[in-house]
C-alpha positions as CSV (number, residue, x, y, z in Angstrom):
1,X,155.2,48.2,82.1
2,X,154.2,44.6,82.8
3,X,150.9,44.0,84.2
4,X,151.1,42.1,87.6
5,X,149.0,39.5,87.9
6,X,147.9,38.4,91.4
7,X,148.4,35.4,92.1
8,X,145.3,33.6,94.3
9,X,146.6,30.3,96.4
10,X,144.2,27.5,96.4
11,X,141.6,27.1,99.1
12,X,143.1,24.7,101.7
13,X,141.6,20.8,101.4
14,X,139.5,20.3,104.5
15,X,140.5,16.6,105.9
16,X,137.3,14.3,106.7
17,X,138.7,12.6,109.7
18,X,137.6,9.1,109.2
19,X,135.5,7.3,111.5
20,X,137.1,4.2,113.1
21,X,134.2,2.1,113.9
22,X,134.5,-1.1,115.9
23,X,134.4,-4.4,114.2
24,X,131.7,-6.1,116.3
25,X,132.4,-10.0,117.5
26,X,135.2,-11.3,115.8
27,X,134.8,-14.7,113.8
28,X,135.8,-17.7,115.4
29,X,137.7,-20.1,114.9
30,X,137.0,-24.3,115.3
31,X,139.6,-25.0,118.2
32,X,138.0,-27.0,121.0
33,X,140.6,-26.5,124.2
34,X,138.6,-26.4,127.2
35,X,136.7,-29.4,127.8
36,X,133.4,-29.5,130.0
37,X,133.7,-32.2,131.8
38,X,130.5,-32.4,133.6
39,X,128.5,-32.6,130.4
40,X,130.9,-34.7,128.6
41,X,130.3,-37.1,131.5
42,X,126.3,-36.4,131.9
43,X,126.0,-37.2,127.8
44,X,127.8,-41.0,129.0
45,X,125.5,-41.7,131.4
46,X,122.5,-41.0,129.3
47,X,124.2,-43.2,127.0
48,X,124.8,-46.0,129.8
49,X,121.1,-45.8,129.8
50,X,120.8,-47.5,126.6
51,X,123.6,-50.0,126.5
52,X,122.0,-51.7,123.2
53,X,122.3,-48.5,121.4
54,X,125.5,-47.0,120.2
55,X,125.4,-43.0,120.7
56,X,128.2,-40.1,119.7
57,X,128.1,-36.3,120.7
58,X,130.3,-33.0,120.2
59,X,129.5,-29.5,121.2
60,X,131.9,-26.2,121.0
61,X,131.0,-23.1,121.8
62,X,133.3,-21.4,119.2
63,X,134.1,-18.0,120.9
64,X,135.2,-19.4,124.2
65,X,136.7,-22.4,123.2
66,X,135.0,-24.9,125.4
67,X,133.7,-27.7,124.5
68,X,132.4,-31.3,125.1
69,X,132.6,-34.5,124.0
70,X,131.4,-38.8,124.1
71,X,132.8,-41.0,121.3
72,X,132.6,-37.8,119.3
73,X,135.7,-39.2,116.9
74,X,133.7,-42.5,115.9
75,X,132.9,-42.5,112.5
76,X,128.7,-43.9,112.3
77,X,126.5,-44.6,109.9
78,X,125.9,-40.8,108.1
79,X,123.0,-41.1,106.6
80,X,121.5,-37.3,105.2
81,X,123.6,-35.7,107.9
82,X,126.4,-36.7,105.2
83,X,124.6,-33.7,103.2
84,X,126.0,-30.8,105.1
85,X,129.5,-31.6,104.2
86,X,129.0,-32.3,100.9
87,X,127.1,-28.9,100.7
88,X,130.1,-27.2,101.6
89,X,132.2,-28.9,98.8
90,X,129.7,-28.1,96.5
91,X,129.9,-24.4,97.5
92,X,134.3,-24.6,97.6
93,X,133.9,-25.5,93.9
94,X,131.8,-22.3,93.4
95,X,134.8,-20.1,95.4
96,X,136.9,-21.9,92.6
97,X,135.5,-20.4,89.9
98,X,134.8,-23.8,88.7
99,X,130.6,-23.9,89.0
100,X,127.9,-21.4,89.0
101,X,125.2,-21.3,91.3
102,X,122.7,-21.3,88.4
103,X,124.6,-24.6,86.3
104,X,121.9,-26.7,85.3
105,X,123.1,-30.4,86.5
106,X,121.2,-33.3,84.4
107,X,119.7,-36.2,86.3
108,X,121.1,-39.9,85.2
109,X,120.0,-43.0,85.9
110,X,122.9,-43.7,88.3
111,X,121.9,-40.6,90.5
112,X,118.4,-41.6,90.7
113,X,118.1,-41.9,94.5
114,X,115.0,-43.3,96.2
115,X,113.2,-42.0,99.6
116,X,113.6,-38.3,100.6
117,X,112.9,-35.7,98.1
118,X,110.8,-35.2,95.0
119,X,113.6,-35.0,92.1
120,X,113.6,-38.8,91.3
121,X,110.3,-38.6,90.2
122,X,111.6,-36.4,87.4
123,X,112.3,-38.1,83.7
124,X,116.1,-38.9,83.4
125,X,117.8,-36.1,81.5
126,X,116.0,-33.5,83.5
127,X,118.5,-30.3,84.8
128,X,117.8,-28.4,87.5
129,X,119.6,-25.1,88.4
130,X,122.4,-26.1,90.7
131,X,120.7,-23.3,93.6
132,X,117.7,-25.5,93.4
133,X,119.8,-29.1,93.7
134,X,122.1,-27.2,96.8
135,X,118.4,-26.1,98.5
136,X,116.6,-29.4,98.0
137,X,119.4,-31.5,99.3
138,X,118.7,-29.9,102.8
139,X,115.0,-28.4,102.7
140,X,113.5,-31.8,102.3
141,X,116.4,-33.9,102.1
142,X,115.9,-34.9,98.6
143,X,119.1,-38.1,98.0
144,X,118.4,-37.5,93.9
145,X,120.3,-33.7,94.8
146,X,122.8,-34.7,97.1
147,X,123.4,-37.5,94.0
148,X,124.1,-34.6,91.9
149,X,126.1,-32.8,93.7
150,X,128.6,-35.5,94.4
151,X,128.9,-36.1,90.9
152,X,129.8,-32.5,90.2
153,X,131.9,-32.4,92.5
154,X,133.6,-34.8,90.7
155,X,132.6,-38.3,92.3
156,X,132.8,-40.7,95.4
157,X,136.7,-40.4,95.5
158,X,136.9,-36.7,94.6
159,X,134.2,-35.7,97.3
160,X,135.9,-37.7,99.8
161,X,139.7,-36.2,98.9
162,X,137.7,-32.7,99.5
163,X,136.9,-34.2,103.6
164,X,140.4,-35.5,104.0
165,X,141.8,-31.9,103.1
166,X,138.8,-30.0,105.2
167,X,140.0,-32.8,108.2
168,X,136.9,-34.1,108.1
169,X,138.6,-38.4,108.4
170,X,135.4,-40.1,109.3
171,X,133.6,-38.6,106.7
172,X,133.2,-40.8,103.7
173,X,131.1,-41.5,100.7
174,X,131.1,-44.9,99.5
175,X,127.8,-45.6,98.1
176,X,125.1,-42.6,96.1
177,X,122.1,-42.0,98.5
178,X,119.8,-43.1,100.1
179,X,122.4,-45.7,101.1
180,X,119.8,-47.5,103.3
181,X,122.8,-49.8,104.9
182,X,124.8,-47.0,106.4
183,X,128.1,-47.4,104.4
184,X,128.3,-43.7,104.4
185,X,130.5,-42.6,107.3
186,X,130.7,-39.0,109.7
187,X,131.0,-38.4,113.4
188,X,129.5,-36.0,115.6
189,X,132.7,-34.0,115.5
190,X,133.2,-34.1,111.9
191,X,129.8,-32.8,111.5
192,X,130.0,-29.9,114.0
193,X,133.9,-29.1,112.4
194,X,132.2,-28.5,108.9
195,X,129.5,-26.0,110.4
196,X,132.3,-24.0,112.1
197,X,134.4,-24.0,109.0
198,X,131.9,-22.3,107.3
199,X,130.9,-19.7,109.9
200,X,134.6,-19.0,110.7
201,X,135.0,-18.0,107.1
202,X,138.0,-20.5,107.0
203,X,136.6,-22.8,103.9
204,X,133.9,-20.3,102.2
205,X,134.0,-16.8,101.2
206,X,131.6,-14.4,102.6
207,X,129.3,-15.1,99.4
208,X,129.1,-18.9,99.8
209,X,129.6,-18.8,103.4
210,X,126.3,-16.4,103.1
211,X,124.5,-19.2,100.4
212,X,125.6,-22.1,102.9
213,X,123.3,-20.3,105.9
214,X,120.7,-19.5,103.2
215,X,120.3,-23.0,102.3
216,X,120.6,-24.7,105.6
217,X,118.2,-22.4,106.8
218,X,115.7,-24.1,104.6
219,X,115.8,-27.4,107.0
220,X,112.1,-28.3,107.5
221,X,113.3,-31.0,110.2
222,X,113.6,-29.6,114.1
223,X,112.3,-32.6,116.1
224,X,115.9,-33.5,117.0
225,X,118.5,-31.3,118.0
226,X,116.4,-27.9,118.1
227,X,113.8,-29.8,120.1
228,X,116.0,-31.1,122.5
229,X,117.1,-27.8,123.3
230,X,114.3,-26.4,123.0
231,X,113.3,-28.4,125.9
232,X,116.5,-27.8,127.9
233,X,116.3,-24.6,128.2
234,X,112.5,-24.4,129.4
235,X,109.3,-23.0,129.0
236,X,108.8,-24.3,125.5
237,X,105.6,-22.8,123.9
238,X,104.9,-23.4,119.8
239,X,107.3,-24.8,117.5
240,X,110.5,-25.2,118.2
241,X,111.7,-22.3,115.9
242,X,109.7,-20.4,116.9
243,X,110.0,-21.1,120.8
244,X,113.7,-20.5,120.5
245,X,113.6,-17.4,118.3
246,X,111.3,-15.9,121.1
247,X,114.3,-16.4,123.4
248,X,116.9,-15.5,121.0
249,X,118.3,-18.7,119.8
250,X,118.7,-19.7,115.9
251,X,119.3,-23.3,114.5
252,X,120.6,-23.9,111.5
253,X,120.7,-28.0,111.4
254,X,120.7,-31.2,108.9
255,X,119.2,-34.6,110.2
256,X,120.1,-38.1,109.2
257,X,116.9,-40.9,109.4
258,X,117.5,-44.2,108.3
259,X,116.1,-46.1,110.5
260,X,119.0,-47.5,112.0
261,X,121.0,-44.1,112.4
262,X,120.1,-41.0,113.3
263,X,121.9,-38.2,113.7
264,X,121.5,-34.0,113.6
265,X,123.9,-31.6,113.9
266,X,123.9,-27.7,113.4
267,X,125.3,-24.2,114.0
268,X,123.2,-22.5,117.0
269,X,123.6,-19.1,117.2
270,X,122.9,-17.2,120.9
271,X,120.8,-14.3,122.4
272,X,124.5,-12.5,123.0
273,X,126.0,-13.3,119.3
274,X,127.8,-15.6,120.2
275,X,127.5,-18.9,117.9
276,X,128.2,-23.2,119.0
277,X,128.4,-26.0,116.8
278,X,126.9,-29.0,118.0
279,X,126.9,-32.7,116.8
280,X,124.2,-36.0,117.6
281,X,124.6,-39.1,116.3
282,X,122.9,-43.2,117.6
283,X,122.7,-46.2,115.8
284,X,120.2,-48.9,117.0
285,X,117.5,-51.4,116.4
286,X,115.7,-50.1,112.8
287,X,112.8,-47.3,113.8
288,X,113.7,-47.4,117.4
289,X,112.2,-44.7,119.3
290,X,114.8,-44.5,121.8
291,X,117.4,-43.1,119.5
292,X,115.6,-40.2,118.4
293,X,114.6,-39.3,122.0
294,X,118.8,-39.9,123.4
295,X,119.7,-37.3,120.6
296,X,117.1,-35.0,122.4
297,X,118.3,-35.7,125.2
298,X,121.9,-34.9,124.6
299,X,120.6,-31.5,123.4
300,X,118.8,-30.6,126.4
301,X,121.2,-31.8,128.1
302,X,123.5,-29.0,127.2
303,X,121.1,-26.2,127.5
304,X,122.4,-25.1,130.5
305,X,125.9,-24.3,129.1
306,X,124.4,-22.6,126.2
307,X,123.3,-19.2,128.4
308,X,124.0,-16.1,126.7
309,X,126.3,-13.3,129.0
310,X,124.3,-11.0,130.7
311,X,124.0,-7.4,128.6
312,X,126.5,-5.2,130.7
313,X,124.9,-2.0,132.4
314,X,124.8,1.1,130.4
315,X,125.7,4.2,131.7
316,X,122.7,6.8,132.8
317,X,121.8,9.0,130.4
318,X,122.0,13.0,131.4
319,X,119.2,14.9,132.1
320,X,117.2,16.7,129.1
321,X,118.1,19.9,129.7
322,X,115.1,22.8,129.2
323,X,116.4,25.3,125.9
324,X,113.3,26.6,125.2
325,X,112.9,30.6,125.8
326,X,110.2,31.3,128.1
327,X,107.3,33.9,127.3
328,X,107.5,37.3,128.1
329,X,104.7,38.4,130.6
């Protein structure tokens, strides 16, 4: 007679239901549609101010779509604000698979660029890992870096092919930094466009998107554009850095100084989370302090529409209730 054997099921899988957590403020994308026209027109008339200087200004708050705008389509003399674009080429190459961030580039003679930045005192035939390059380029402004990097990326006419296809058409290399004539070409919008690009994760990956606020984060330079808003919105006290971190505002900006242009652009993140993109740019008489001081004024200027939403009301929490066991007498 057969044994039976007894047969035992398996224990039933328990089912972890997953948590669905929300996915916080969405990214957003560059797509100006609501213009403001009160500041639009107040940037004008500080630029009627100075007839003899030519002035340019963008701003778009990128989760609500407004925006405003004076001559903010005229390509103007670059100078280093040129450096944030080109940044972001650099970095597209790295999403290519076609540089590392630790490529040592060689310095030439051809890329040895005068003024800003420490690298040009190096012997020619000194590499520098490409991290370094990308960091001096914007910390201190350095024109030997930003010499490098175009020629990585290929050259004048392959950096500039790279703008045309990011939309950026006033932005244009034709000469290796310092170019101290301003034949190097942007506008305010352009500028601002190449910030949001980034942050909407639209030209970069998450990793470079992550190494392109590293290394603009480095900027030593806040006398423009975080000034200027800095003094728009009030009560200023310290640095502006640290003045606007104490009321919850981040800058993350590239100037342009060549004496006859200046310019200053950047991504400005709010108290709320929500982030603009905002764009400067003058030409006038060579060391003119009444350029510097319209591009802080444009800034301030905007301040007011750069208030973060009030946090909504949360709901009262219940009453503790008592658990504990009381004493027996």
């Amino acid at each position: 007679m057969s044994e039976l054997i007894q047969q035992t099921a398996p224990p039933a899988k328990t089912v972890v239901q997953a948590t669905v957590r929300p996915r916080g403020i969405p990214l957003a994308a560059f797509n100006p549609r609501k213009n403001i026209s009160a500041l639009s027109e107040r940037w004008s008339a500080l630029a009627a101010n100075q007839p003899d200087l030519k002035a340019s200004a963008f701003m778009h708050l990128l989760d609500t779509g407004f925006y405003a705008d004076f001559n903010a389509d005229q390509p103007m003399a670059a100078a280093s604000s040129i450096k944030t674009p080109i940044l972001l080429c650099a970095l597209q190459l790295i999403d290519d698979g076609t540089l590392h961030w630790n490529e040592p580039l060689t310095l030439t003679k051809e890329l040895v660029g005068g003024g800003a930045g420490w690298m040009s005192t190096r012997a020619v035939g000194s590499r520098f890992p490409t991290y370094e390059v990308a960091t001096e380029m914007i910390r201190v402004s350095d024109n030997s870096a930003t010499n490098l990097l175009i020629g990585r990326v290929g050259g004048k006419d392959a950096i500039n092919m790279r703008f045309v296809e990011l939309g950026l058409n006033a932005t244009e290399v034709n000469n290796w930094l310092p170019d101290l004539d301003g034949t190097n070409t942007t506008s305010a919008k352009d500028l601002s466009r190449s910030i949001a690009l980034v942050d909407s994760g639209d030209a970069l990956s998450p990793r470079t998107r992550d190494l392109f606020r590293e290394v603009m984060a480095t900027s030593v330079t806040n006398t423009l554009l975080p000034t200027g808003l800095m003094r728009g919105l009030g009560g200023a006290q310290g640095t502006p850095d640290d003045s606007l971190g104490r009321k919850g505002y981040r800058v993350l900006n590239k100037t342009g100084d060549i004496g006859i242009a200046y310019a200053d652009a950047g991504l400005i993140e709010l108290p709320d989370g929500t982030r603009a993109v905002a764009g400067f740019m003058v030409e006038g008489p060579f060391n003119d302090p009444r350029s510097t001081e319209l591009i802080r004024q444009m800034a301030a200027a905007m301040a007011s529409y750069l208030k973060p939403q009030p946090a909504p009301p949360q709901p009262a929490a219940a009453p503790l209730t008592d658990t504990t066991t009381p004493l027996e007498p």
